[in-house]
N, C-alpha and C positions, 0 to 999 in steps of 0.2 A: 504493500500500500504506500509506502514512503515514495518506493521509487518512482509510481505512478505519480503522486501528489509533487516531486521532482519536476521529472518530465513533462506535464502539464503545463506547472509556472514557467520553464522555459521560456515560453512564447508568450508570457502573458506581465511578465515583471520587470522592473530594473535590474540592472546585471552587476550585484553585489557592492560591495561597499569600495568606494575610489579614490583614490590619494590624489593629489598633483605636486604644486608646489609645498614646500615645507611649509608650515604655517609657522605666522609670526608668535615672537614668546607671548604677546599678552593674547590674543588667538588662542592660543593652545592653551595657559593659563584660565581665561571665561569657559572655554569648552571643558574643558577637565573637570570644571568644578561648579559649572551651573546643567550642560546637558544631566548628569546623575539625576539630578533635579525635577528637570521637566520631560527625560524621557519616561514615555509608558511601556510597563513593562509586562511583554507577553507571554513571559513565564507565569503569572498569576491569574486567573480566571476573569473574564471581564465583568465589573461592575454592573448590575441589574440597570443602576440607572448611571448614564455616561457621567452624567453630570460630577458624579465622586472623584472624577479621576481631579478636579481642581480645586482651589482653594477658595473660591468662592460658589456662589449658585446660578450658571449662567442661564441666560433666556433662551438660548440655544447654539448650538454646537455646528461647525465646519471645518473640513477637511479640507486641504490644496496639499496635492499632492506633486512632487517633483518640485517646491520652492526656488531652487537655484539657488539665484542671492537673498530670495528673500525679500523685496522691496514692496512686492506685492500682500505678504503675509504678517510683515512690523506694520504695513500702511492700517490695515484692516484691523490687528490687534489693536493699535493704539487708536483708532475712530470708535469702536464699538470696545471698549472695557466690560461691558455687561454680558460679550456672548464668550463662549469660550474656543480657541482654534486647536486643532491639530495640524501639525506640519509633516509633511513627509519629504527625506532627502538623503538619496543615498552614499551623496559626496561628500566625503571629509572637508573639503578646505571651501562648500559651499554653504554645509553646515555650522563651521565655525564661524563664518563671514554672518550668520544669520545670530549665533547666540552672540557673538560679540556685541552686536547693533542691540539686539533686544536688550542683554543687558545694561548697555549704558542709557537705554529710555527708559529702564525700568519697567519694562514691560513681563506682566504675569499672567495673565490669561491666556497662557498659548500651553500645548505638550507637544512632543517631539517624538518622531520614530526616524532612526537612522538607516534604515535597511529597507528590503523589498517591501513595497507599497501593500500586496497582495497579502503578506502574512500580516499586515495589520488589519486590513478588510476581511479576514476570515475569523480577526479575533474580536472583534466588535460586536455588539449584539444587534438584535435583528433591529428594524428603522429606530434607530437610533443617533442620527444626521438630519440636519437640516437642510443641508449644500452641500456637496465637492464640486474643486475647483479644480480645472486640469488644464495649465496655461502654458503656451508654447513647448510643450511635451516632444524629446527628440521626435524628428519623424520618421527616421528611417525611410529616407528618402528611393534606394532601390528596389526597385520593385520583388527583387529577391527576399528581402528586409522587410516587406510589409507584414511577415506575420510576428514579427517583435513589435510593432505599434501595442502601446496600453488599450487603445479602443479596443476591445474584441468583444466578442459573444458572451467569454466568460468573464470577462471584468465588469461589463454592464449588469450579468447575473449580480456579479458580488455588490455593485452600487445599489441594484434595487434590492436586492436582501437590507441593506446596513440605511436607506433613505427612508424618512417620515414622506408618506402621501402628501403632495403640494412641495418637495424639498426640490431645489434645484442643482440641476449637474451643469456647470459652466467648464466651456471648450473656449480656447483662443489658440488660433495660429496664423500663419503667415503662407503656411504649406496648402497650396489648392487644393492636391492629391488627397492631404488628410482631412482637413475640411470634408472634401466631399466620401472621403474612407468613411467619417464619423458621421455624416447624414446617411448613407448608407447601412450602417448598423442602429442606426437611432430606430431610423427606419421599421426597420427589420425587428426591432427588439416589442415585446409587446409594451413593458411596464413605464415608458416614455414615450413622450411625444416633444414635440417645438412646435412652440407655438406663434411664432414670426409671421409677420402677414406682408410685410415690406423687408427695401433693403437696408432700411435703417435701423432695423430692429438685429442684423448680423453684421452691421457698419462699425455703426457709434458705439464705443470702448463702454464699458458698463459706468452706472453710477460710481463718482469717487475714484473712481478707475487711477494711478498713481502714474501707470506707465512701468515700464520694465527696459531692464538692457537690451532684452533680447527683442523685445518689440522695438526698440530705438535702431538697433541693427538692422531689424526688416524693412524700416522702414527709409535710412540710408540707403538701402541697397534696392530700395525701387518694389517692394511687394506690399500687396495691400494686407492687414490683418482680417480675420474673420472672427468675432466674438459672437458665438452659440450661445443660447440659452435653451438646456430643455426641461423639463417639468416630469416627475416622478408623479404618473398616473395612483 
């Protein structure tokens, strides 16, 4: 059963935990000593109701998964103090970039998982989410590669297991291909819909919207973004 449960995520997950550059000493220093902190931990059984895993009693709960730097996830924590985030990120030196910043805003209403996306969404209880957010996600752009993309069949299962009825799943990218990869499976998928009726409703960046590197990249280099909104039937 393991193996199978292996070979599955294959295709369905981030590809284990990534170094790059050495992190800087005070970097390494925040990270050592605030992730223990605010990560969750999947050795223990999950909590009946989410809300335990924080320090206060939030109005509601979101996940963005794949952070990066984070710019998008500190923006959100410190606008809404009342809800609580989860952050998922499986790179060392994008994750430290992320506790660093939190900590010096003092930011508390966020948890953290550093590893595959997938083994946190199998440990969460059932709609127990109000939103995930999935923002300029590698796309693995070869068509060889397309079946590493996080959109699939079975990661939408895992979304509609873990979302409250009316929760929303936010897409942004830059990548046509995937864009239309993930209307495609939106599509297809029963437990969602989009409910877009123009193009400005997949134009215009969301509410509050902060902006990102990566979207500043896209958009130096001449590609339009696509911000999805769909709705957990």
């Amino acid at each position: 059963m393991t193996g199978e449960i292996r070979r599955s995520r294959s295709t369905e997950a981030f590809f284990g935990r990534r170094r790059g550059k050495t992190l800087k000493p005070r970097q390494a220093e925040q990270l050592g000593r605030l992730l223990p902190v605010w990560k969750i931990d999947l050795a223990k059984a999950p909590p009946a109701d989410l809300a335990a895993l924080f320090d206060h009693d939030p109005d509601r709960i979101l996940l963005e998964i794949g952070f990066g730097g984070g710019e998008h996830l500190l923006h959100r924590a410190k606008l809404r103090p009342d809800a609580g985030f989860i952050g998922v990120e499986p790179f060392v030196n994008s994750m430290a970039k992320f506790v660093s910043a939190a900590g010096d805003e003092d930011v508390s209403n966020i948890r953290l998982h550093d590893d595959d996306a997938t083994q946190l969404l199998d440990w969460l209880p059932d709609a127990c989410l109000d939103g995930i957010d999935l923002l300029y996600p590698d796309p693995w752009p070869k068509p060889r590669h397309w079946k590493r993309r996080f959109v699939n069949e079975a990661n939408l299962d895992r979304f509609a297991r873990v979302m409250k009825p009316g929760a929303l799943f936010r897409f942004a990218s830059d990548i046509d291909t995937y864009v239309n990869w993930t209307l495609q499976h939106i599509h297809a998928h029963p437990a969602f819909e989009w409910p877009a009726r123009n193009a400005s409703d997949w134009r215009a960046p969301y509410e509050n919207w902060p902006g990102t590197r990566y979207e500043a990249k896209a958009l130096r280099e001449g590609r339009t973004p696509a911000y999805l909104t769909f709705v957990r039937k």
